[in-house]
Backbone as CSV, one residue per row, in Angstrom:
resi,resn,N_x,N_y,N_z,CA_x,CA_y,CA_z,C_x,C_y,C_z
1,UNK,21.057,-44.362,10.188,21.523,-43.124,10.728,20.626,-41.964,10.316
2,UNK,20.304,-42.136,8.833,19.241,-40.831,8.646,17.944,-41.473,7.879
3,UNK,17.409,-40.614,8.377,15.648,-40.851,7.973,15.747,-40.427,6.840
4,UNK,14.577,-41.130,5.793,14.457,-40.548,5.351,13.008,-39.739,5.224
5,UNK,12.918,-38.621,4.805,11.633,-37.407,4.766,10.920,-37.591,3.363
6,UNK,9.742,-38.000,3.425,9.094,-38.146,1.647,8.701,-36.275,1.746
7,UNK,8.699,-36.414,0.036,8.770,-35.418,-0.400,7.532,-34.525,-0.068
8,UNK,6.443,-35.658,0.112,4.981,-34.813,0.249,5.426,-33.959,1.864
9,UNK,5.796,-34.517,2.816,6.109,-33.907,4.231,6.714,-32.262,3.904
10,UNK,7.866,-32.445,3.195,8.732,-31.531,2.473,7.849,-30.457,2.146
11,UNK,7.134,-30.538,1.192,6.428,-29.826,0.744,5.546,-29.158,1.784
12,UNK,4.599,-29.856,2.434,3.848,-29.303,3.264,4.631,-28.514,4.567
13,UNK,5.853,-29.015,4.789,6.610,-27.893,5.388,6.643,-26.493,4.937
14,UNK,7.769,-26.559,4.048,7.532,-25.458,3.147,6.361,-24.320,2.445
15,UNK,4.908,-25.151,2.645,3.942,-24.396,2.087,3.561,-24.004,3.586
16,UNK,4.083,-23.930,4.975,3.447,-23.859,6.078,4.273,-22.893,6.370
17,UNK,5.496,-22.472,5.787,6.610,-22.015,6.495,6.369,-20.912,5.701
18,UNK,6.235,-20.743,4.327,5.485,-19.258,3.571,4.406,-19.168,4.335
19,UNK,3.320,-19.466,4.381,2.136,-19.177,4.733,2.281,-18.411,5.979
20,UNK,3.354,-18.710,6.896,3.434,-18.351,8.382,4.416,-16.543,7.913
21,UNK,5.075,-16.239,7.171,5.322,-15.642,6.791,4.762,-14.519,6.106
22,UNK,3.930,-14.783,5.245,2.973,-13.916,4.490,2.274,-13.378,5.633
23,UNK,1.731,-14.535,6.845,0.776,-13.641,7.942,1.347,-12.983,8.691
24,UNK,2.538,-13.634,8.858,3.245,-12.060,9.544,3.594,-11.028,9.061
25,UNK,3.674,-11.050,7.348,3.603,-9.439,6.901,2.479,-9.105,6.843
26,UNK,1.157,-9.622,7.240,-0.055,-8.962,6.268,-0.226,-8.283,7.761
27,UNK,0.106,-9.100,9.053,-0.078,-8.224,10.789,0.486,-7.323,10.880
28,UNK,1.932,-7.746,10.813,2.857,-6.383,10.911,3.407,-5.387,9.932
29,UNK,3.457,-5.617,8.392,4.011,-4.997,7.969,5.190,-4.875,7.677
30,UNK,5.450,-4.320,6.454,7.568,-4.212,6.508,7.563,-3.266,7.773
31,UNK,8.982,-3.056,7.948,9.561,-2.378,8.778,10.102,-1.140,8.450
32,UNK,9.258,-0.359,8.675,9.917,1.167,7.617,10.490,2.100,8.755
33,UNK,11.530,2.742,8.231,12.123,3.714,8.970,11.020,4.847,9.172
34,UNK,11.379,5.883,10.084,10.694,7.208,10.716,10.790,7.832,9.304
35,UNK,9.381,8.688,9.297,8.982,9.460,8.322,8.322,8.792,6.713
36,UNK,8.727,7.502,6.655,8.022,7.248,5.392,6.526,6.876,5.433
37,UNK,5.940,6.700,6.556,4.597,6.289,6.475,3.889,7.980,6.502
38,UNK,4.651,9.032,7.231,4.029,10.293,6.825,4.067,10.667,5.630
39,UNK,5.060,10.043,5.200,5.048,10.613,3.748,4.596,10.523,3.123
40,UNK,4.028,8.953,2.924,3.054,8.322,2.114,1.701,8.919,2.124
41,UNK,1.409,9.034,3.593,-0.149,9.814,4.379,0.118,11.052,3.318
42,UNK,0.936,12.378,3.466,0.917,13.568,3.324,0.789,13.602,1.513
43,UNK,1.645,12.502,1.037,1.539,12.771,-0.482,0.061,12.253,-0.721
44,UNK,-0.658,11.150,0.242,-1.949,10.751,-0.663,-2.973,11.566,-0.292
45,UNK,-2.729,12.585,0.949,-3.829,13.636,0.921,-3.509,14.605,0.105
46,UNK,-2.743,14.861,0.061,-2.456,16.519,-1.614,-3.223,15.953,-2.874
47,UNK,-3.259,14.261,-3.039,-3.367,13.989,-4.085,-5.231,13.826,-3.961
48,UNK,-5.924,13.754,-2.869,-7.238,13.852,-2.751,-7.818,14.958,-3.292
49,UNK,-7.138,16.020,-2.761,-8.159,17.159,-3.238,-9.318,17.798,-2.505
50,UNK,-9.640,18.704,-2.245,-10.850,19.137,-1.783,-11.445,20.425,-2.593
51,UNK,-12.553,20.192,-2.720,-12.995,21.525,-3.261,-13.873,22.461,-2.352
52,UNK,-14.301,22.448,-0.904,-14.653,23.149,-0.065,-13.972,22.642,1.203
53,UNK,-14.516,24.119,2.050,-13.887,24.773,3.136,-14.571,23.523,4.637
54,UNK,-15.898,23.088,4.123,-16.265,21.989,4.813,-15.495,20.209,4.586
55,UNK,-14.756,20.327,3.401,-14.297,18.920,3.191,-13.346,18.424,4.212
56,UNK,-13.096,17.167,3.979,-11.563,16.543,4.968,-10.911,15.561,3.661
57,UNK,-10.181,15.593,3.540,-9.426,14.842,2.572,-9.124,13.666,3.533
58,UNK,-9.222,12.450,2.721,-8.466,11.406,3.224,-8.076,10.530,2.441
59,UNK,-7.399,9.382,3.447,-6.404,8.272,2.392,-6.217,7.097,3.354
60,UNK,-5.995,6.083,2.502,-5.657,4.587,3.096,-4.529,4.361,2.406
61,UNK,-3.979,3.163,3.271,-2.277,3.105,2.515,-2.118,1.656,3.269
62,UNK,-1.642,0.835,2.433,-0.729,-0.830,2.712,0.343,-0.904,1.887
63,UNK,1.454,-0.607,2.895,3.076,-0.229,2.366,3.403,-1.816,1.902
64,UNK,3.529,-1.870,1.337,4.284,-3.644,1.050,6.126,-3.894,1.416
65,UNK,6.331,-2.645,0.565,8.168,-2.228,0.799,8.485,-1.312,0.643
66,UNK,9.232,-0.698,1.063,10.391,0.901,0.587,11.693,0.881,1.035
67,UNK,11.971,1.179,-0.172,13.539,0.957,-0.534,14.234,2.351,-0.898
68,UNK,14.856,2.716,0.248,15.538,3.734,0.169,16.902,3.689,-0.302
69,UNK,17.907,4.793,-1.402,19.013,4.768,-1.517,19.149,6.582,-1.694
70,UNK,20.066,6.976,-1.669,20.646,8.350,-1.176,19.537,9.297,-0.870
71,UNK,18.989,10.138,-1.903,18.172,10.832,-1.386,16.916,10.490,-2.785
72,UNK,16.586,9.590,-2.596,15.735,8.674,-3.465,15.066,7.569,-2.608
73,UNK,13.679,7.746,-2.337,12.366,6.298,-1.741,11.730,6.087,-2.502
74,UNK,11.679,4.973,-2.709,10.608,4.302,-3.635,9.709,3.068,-2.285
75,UNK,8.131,3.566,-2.382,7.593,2.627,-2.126,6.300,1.645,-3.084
76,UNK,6.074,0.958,-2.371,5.006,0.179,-3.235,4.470,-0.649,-2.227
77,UNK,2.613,-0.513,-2.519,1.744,-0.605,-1.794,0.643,-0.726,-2.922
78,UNK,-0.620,-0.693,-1.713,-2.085,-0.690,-2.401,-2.744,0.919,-1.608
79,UNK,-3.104,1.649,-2.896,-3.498,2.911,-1.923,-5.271,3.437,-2.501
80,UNK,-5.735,4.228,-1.493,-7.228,4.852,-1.384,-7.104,6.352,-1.107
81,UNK,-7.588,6.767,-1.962,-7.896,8.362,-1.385,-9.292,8.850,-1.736
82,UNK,-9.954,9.954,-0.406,-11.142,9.819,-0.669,-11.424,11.025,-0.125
83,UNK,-12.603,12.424,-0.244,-13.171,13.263,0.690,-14.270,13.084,1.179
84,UNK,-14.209,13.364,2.296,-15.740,13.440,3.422,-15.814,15.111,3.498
85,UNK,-17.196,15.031,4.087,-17.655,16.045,4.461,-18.846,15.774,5.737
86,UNK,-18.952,16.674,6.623,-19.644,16.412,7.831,-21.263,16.821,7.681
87,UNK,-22.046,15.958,7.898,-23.241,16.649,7.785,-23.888,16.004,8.788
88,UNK,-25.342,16.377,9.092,-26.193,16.285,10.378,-26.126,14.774,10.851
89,UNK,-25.877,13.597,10.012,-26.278,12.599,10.019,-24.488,12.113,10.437
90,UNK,-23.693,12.279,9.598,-22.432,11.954,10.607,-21.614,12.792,9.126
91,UNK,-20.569,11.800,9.305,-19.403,11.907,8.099,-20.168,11.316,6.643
92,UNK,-19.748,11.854,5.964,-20.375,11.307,4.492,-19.305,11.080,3.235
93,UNK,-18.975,10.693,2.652,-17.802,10.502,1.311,-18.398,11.131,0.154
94,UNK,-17.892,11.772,-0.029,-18.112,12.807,-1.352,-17.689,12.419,-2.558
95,UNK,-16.435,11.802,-2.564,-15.613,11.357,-3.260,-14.408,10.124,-3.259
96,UNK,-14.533,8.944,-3.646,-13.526,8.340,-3.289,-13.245,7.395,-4.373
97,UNK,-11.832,6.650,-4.758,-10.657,5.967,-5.382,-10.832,4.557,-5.058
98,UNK,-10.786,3.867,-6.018,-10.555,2.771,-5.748,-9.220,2.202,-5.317
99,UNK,-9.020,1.198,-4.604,-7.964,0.471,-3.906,-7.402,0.744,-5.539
100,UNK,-5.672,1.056,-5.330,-4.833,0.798,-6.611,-3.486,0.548,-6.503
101,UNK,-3.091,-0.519,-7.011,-1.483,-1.009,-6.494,-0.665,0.222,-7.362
102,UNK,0.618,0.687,-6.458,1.104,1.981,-7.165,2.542,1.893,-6.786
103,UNK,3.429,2.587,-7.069,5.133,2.697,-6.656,5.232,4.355,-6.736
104,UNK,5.361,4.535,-5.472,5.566,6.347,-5.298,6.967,6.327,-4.947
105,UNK,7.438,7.315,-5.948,8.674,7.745,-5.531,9.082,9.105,-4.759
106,UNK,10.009,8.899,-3.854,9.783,10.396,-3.380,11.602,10.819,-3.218
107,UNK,11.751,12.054,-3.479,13.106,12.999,-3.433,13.383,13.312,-2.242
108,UNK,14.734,13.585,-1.496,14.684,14.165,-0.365,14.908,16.031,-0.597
109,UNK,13.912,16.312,-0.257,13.718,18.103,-0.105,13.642,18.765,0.989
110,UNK,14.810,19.305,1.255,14.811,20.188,2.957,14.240,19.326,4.102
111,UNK,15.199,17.879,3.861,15.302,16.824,4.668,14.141,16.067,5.293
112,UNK,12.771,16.022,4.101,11.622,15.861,3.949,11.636,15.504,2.657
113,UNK,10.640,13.892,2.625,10.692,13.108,1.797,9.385,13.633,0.894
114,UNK,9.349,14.559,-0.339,8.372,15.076,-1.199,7.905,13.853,-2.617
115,UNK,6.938,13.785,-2.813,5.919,13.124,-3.900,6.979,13.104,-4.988
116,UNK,7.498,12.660,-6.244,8.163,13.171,-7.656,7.403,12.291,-8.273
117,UNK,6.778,11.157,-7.740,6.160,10.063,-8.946,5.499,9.227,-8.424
118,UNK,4.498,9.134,-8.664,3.139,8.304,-8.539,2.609,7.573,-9.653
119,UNK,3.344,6.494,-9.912,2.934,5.457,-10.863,2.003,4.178,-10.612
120,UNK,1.131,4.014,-11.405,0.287,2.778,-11.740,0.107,2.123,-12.690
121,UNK,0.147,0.663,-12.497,0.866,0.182,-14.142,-0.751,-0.027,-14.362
122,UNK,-0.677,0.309,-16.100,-1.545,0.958,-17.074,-2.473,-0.912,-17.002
123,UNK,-1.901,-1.767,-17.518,-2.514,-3.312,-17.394,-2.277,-3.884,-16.140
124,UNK,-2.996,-4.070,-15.484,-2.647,-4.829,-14.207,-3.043,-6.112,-14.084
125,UNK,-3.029,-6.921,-15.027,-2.684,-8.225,-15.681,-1.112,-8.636,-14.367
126,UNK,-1.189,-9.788,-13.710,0.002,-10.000,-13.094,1.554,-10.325,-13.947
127,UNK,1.188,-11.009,-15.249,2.381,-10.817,-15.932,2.138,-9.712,-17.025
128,UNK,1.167,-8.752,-17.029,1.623,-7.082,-17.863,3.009,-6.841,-17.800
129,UNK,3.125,-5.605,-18.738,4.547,-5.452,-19.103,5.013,-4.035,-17.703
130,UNK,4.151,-3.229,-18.017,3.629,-2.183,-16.558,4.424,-3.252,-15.300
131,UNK,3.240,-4.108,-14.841,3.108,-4.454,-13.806,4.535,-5.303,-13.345
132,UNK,5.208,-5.349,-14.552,6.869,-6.252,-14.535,7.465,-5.203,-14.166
133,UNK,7.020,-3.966,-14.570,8.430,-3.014,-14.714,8.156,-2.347,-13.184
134,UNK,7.063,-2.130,-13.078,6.773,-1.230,-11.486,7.154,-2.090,-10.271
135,UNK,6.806,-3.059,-9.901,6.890,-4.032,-9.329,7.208,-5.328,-9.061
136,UNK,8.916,-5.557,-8.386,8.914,-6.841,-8.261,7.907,-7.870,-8.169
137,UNK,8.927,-9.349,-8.608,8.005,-10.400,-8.792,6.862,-10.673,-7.296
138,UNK,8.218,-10.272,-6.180,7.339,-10.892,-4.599,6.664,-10.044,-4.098
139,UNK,6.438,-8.706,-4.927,5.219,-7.539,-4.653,4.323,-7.867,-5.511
140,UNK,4.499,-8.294,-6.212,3.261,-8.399,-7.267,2.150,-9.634,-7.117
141,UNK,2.497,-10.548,-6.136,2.335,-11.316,-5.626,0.746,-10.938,-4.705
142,UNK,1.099,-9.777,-4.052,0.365,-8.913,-2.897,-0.774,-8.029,-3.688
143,UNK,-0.432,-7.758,-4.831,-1.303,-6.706,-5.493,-2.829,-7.542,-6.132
144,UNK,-2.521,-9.221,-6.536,-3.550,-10.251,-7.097,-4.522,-9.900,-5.936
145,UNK,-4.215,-9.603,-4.473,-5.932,-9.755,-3.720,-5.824,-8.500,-3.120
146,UNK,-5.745,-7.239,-3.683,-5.722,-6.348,-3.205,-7.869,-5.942,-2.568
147,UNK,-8.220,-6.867,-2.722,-9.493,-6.771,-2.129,-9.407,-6.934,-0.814
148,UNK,-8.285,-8.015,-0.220,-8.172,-8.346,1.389,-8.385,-7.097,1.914
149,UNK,-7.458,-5.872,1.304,-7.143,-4.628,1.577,-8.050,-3.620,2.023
150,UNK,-9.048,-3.754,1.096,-10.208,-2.828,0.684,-10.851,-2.273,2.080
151,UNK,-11.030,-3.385,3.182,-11.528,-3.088,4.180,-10.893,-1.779,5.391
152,UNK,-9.957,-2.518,5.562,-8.835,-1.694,5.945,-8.573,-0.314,5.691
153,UNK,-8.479,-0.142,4.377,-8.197,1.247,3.548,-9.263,2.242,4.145
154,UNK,-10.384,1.201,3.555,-11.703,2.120,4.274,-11.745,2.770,5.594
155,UNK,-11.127,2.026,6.510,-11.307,2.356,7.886,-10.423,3.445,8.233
156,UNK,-9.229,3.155,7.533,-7.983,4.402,7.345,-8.847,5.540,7.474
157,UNK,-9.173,5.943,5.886,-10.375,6.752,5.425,-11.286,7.733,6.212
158,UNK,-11.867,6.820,7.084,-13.097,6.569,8.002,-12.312,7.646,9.064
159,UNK,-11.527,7.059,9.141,-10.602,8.020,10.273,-10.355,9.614,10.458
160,UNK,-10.403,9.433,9.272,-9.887,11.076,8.609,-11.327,11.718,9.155
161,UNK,-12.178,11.153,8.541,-14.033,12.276,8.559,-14.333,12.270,9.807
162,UNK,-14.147,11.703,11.152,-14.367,11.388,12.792,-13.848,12.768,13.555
């Protein structure tokens, strides 16, 4: 009446059935409500900086999750911030951040989600004590190849100086 399934099949199910999963978050992304991806944008350009009237501030961002409860977001991602400036030859980077896994928290202020905390754990060792406390186990997961990222971020970036 029933088959039986060896365990190796089992397995290779299962490692096919994450795998199919992970690629559909790394395509699409969580699913974030309206306004948190501006938010993320608006807090990582304040946090660029410019020091002239010719600069463009910019930023890259890979949301992993955000978890909203009353008037409290917390997200966590891999983020880039960087300035260009325009010169004869095209856009140029003046200044830029390395890819850094982070958990921004943000307040709700005059119904606009504002910056309160921008944390990065200090060891980013995957079992650090930081990297336990900032970030769940199945985010932390995402932060080991934050190089996949790197490309991406850049192009974000890239966007801004065009």
């Amino acid at each position: 009446m029933f088959r039986s399934v060896s365990v190796k099949k089992l397995f290779f199910l299962l490692l096919a059935s994450i795998l199919a999963l992970l690629l559909l978050f790394f395509v699409h992304g969580p699913f974030l409500d309206e306004g948190v991806e501006d938010a993320v944008a608006q807090a990582l350009l304040a946090r660029a900086g410019t020091q002239g009237e010719e600069e463009v501030p910019a930023e890259g961002h890979k949301i992993f999750q955000a978890a909203a409860g009353g008037d409290t977001l917390q997200v966590w991602g891999i983020f880039r911030t960087g300035v260009y400036r325009q010169t004869e030859q095209g856009p140029e980077a003046v200044a830029s951040s390395e890819a850094e896994a982070a958990r921004l928290t943000f307040t709700r202020k005059d119904g606009r989600w504002q910056l309160a905390e921008y944390q990065v754990p200090e060891n980013k060792d995957f079992f650090g004590k930081d990297m336990k406390e900032l970030f769940p186990w199945h985010l932390r997961v995402f932060t080991l190849f934050k190089g996949i990222f790197e490309s991406g971020l850049t192009r974000q970036m890239e966007a801004y100086a065009l």
